[in-house]
N, C-alpha and C positions, 0 to 999 in steps of 0.2 A: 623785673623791677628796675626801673633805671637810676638809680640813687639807693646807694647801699652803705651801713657802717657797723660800726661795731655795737653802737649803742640802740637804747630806741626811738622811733621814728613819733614825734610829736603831731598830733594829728588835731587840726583844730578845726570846729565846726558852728555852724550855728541855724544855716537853714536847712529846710528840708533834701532841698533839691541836690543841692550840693552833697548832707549826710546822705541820701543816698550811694552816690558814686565813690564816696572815701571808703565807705563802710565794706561796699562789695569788694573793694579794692584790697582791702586791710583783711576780707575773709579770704577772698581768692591769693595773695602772695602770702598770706599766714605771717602778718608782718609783725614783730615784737612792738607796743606804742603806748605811750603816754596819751592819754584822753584829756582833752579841752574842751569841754562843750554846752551847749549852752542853747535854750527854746526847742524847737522842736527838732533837732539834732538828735536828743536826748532818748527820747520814741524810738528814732530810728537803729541808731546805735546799737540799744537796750534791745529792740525786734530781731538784728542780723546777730548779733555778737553775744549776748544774754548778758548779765550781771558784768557790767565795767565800774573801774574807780573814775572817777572824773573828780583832774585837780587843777587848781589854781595854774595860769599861762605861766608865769617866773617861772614856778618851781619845776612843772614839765617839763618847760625848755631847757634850765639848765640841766635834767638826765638825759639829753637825746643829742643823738648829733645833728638830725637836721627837722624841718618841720612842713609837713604837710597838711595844707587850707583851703578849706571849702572858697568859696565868693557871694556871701549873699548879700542881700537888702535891707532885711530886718533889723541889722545891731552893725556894729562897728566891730565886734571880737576877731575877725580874718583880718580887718585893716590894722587894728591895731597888735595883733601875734606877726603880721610884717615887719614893722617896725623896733619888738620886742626881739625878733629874731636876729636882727641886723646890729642889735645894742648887741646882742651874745655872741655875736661872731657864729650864727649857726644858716648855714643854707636853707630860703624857704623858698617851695614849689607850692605854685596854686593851680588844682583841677578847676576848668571853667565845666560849669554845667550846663551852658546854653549857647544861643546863638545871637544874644540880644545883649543891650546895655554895657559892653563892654567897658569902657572907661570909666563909668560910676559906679563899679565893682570896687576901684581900687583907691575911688575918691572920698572924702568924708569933710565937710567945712573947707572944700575948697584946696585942700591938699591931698597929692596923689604920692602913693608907695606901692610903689609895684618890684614883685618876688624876683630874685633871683632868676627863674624859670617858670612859664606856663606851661600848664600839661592842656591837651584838648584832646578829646575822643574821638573825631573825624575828620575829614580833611576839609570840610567847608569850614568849621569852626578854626582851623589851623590857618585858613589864607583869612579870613576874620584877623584872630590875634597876633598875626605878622602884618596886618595893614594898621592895626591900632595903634603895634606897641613894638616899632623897628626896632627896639634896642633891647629888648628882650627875647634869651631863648625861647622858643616855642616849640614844642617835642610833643609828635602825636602818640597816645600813646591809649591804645585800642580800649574802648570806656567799657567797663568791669561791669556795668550797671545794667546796659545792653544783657551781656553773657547772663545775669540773675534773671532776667526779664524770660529772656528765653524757656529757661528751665520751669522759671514759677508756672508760666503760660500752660507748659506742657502739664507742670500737677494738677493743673484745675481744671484744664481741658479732659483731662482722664477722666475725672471725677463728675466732670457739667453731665446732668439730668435734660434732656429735650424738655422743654417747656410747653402744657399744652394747648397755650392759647397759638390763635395764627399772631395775634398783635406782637409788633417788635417793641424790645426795647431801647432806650437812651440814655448815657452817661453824661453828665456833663461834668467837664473838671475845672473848676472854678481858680481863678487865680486872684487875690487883693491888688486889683487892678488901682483901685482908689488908694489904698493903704498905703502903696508903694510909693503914687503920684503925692501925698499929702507929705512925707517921709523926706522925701527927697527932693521938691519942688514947691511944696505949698500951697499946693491946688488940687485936689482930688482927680479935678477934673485933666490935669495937664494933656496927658495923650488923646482929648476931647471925646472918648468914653469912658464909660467904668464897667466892671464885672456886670451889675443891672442892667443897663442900655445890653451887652452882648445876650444878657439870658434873654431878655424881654425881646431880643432881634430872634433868636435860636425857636423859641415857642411862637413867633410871629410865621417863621419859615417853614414848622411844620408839614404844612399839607404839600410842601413841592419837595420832599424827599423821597415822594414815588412809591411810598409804603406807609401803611398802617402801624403808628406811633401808640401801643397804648401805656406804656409808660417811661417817664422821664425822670431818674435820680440824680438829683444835684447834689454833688459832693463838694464839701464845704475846702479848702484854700488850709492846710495844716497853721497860718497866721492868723485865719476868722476869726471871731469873735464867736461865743455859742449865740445860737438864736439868730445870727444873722441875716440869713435867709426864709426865715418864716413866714412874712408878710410875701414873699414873693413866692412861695409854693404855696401859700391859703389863696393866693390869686390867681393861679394857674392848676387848683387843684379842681374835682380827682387825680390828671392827670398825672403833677408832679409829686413827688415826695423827696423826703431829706436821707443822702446816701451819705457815704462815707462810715457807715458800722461795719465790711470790712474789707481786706484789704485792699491795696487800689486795682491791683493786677485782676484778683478776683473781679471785684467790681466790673472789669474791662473783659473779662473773660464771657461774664455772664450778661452782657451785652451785645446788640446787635448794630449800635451804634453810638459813639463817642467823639463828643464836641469840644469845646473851647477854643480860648483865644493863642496864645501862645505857647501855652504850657507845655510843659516837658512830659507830660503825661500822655500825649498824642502822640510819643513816639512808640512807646509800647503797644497803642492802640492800634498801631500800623503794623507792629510786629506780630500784633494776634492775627493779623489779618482783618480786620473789623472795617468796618466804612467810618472815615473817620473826616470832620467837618471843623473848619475853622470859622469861627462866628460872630470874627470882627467886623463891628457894623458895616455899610456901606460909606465911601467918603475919609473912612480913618483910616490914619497907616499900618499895615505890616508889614515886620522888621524882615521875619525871614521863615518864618514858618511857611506861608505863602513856594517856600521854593523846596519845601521837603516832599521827597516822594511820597503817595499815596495819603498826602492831602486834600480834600477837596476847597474851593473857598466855599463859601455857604452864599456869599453875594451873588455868584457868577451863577448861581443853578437858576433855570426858568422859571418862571411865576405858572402853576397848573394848579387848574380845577377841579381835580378828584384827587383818591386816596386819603393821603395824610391820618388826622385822626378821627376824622368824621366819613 
């Protein structure tokens, strides 16, 4: 643990991505903490840790010595438990959970508060958050989340049933590509796709994956909306259907193959070993997934005449 006190450790959160990696973090050092949290944080939390108090950011912080925060998109609670922390005189470290949008982690209406220290769980992430943010500590510090990932693989692995169709299956992990661009830019469209354009590319590409596709669950973005994707698996269906009943790891486990665009979910899919496809259309940018091992692009695969689903 690199930040240690006497009191406890203020733990604020709000996305998923982020709850993930606090949580595993706070299970594996067995850390004493004050709970802040807030959207789907709360899920996650509540799945690793079972029954927490979750209180109000003032009153948390003023019991703890220092405070440790997610970075998400969704809400302003990490950006504003920085600045909350800085009125208290209390050290805040923020775990980065990706390898994208660094700087509007830490911005909200144009004003930026950035912690005390970053943490980053790799070393690509780590020359990232020293090229962003020169004046802040940045301390690798090996992602906890990775270590959960691993083990969960191995229980479901024990437990997976051979399947006994030959047809593979498909994961897809959906990210509020639009949500995020409307949220924070005012256009849905800013990154000039959305989650749809990526699905509607992914079931476009099927038949040059070199195998027999016969089913496709798309797992819904823990920020979706319910019902989101309906119209778009009524139109791709029998094939598609709506995943995400349970858990993600599972999910990935019992698949034979797992897509998306950026998400952080395609690193565990690499860690199962799975064939794993990024399904950013052709022509749009990616940030940096494109440079993670045992990713494929899904652009760059040949256009072929057999297989697929037919």
């Amino acid at each position: 643990m690199k930040t240690v006190g006497s009191k406890p450790v203020c733990i604020v959160s709000h996305d998923a991505g982020g709850a993930e990696i606090l949580a595993s973090f706070v299970a594996q050092e067995r850390v004493d903490c004050r709970f802040v949290l807030d959207g789907p944080a709360v899920e996650v939390f509540r799945r690793r840790l079972g029954p927490i108090e979750i209180q109000p950011l003032t009153q948390a912080l003023a019991a703890c010595d220092w405070c440790l925060i997610g970075t998400g998109w969704q809400s302003d609670l990490e950006w504003r438990a920085i600045g909350e922390a800085k009125r208290q005189g209390k050290r805040v470290v923020a775990f980065l959970d990706h390898w994208v949008n660094y700087p509007g982690r830490f911005e909200r209406n144009g004003v930026r508060q950035l912690p005390d220290e970053i943490w980053v769980g790799d070393e690509d992430a780590q020359a990232l958050a020293r090229e962003h943010f020169p004046g802040t500590a940045v301390t690798l510090v090996p992602n906890p989340y990775f270590a959960y990932v691993r083990r969960e693989i191995a229980r479901y692995e024990k437990d997976r049933r051979p399947g006994a169709s030959a047809d593979r299956s498909a994961l897809f992990v959906c990210e509020n590509i639009s949500g995020h661009a409307q949220l924070r830019h005012g256009n849905p469209r800013h990154w000039g796709y959305t989650e749809f354009d990526a699905l509607d590319y992914f079931f476009s590409r099927l038949r040059d994956l070199d195998m027999r596709i016969g089913r496709v669950a798309v797992r819904p973005h823990p920020s979706d909306p319910p019902h989101k994707y309906a119209d778009l698996i009524a139109r791709h269906a029998p094939l598609a259907e709506l995943g995400g009943g349970s858990p993600l790891i599972q999910e990935i486990v019992e698949s034979d193959v797992v897509a998306g665009c950026e998400s952080m979910a395609l690193i565990p899919a690499v860690l199962a070993g799975k064939r794993v496809l990024c399904a950013v259309p052709p022509g749009q940018k990616v940030s940096f997934i494109d440079r993670r091992q045992g990713i494929e692009m899904l652009r760059d695969l040949p256009a072929r005449r057999h297989h697929g689903i037919g």
